[in-house]
Legacy VTK file of the C-alpha trace (Angstrom):
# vtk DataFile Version 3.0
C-alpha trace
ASCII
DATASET POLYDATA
POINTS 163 float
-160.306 43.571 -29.039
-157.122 44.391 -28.225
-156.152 47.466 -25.934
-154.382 49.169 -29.517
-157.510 48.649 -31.387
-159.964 50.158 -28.691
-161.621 53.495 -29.578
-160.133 56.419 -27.484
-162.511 56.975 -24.238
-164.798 60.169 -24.994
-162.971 62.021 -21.725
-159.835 61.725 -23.988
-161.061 62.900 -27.287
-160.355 66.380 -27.371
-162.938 67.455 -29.726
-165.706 66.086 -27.600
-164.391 67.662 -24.766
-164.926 70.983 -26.614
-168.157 69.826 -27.837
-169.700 69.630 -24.382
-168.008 72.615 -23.255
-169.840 74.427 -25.575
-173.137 72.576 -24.722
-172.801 73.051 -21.232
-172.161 76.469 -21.658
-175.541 77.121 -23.165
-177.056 75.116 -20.879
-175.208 77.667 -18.170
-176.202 80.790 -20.319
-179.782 79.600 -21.067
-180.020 78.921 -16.695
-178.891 82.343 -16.017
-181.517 83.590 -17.951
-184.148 82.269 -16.567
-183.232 82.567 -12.843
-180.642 85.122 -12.570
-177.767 82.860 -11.646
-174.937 84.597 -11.217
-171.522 83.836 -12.635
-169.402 82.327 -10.139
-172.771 80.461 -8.554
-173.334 78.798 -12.254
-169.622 78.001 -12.798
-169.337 75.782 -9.657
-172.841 74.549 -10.374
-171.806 73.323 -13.479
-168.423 72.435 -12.490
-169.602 70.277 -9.489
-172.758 68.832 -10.095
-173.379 68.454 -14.014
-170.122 68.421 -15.755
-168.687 64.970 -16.319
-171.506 63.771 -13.134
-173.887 60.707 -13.962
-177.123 62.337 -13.191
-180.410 59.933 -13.012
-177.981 57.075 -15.102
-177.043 59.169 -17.762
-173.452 60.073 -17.829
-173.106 63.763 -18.501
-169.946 64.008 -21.355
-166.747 65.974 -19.626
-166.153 68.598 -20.917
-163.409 71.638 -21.456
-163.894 73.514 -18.393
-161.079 76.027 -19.857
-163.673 77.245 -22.702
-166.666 75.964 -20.484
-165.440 79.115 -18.557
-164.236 81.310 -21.218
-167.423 81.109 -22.943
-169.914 81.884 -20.028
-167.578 84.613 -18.527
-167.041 85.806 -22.046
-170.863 86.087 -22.937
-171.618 87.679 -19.068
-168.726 89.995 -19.500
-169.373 91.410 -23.514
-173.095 90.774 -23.440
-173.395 94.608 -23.879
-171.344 94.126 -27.228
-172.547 90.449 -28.422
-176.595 91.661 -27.827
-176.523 95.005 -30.570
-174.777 92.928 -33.202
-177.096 89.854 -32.717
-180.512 92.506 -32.690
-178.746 94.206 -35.832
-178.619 90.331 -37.487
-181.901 89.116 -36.459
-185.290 89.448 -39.030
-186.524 92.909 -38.586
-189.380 92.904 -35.250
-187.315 90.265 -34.037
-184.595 91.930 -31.045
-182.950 89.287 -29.099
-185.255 89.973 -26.244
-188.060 88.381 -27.876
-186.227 85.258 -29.051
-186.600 81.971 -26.952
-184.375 81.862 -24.522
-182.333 79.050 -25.177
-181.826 80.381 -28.788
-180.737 83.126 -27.267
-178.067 81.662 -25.586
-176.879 79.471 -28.431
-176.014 82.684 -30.291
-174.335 84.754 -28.308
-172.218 81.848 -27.377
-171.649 81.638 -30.869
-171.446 85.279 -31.228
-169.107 85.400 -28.321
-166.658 82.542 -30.078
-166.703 84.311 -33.345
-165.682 87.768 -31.665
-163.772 87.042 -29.251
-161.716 83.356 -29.810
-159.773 83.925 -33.573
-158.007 80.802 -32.740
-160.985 78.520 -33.270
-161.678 78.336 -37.425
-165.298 80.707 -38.262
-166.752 77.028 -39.255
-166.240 75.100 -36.772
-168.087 77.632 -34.507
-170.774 78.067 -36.533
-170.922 74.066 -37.011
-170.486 73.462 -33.345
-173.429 75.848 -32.364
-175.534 74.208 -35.026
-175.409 70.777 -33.598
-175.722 72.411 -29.990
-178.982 73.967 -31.334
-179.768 70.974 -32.531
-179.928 69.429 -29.047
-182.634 71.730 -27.741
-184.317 73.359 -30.512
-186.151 72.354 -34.248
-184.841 72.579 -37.495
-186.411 76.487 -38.244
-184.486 77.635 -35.451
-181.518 75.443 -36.213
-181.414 76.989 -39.486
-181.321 80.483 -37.785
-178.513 80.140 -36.073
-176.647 78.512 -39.187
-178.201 81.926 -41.165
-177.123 84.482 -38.450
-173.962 82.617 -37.248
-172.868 82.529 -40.972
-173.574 86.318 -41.611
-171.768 87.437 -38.701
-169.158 85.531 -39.326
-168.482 86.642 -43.096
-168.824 89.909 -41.697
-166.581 89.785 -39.049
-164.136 87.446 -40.503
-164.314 88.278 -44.457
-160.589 86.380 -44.835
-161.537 82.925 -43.804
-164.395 82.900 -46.685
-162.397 84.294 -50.019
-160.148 82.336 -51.839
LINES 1 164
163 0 1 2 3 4 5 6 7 8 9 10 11 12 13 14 15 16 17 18 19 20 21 22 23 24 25 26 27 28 29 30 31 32 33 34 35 36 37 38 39 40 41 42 43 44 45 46 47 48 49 50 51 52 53 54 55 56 57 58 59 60 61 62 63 64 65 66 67 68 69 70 71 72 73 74 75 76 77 78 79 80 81 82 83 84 85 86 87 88 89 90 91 92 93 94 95 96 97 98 99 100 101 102 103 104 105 106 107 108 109 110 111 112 113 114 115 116 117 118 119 120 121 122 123 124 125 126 127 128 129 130 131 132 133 134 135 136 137 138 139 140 141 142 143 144 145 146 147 148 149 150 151 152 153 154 155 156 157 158 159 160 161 162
């Protein structure tokens, strides 16, 4: 194979890069749930020991550390915001609180992207979250985060869904 017919390196590939940002930053969200990590602790956590690291001979994907960061920071800092509109989209009994928490932190990353990052198309963070759900939970749950992403974003952003 020559060195103009290789497939770009993963590190390269800017969508993949995004990808695992958004992975990691679940994986970030979903750790500082469950043992009150703070911020800045879980950034260089992530930044130093799992992001782009070979842990146990599986390389861990780089990723965007630019949304890596604006994601968790984003969901710490409007949490207060994100958690009322995800409660007000969830099936009736169900608050946020009683979700599982790594659901939980799939949407309000995704709530946080679709609120608070315009530049990035409604879809894509809807798809994105979906396959990041995929990762960790089964397809009911998947489903629910396609079902609430998707109604929060048509609510939020009507424009990119007429016409």
């Amino acid at each position: 194979m020559t060195s103009a017919s290789k497939p770009a390196k993963p590190e390269n590939h800017k969508p993949l890069r995004k990808s695992a940002a958004r992975l990691n930053a679940v994986q970030a969200l979903y750790q500082m749930d469950v043992a009150a990590t703070p911020l800045t602790e879980i950034l260089a956590q992530f930044e130093s020991h799992w992001i782009g690291q070979e842990i146990e001979g599986d390389e861990i994907a780089p990723a965007d550390l630019t949304l890596f960061r604006d994601i968790v920071g984003g969901v710490v800092r409007e949490q207060r915001s994100i958690d009322p509109v995800l409660d007000a989209a969830l099936v009736r009994g169900w608050p946020l609180k009683r979700i599982e928490t790594v659901l939980r932190a799939v949407l309000r990353a995704g709530a946080y992207e679709l609120a608070g990052r315009p530049d990035v198309p409604a879809r894509v963070v809807i798809a994105e979250y979906v396959n990041v759900a995929a990762a960790f939970l089964d397809r009911d749950e998947t489903g629910m985060v396609n079902a609430v992403l998707d109604g929060l974003a048509r609510e939020q952003r009507a424009g990119e869904f007429t016409g």
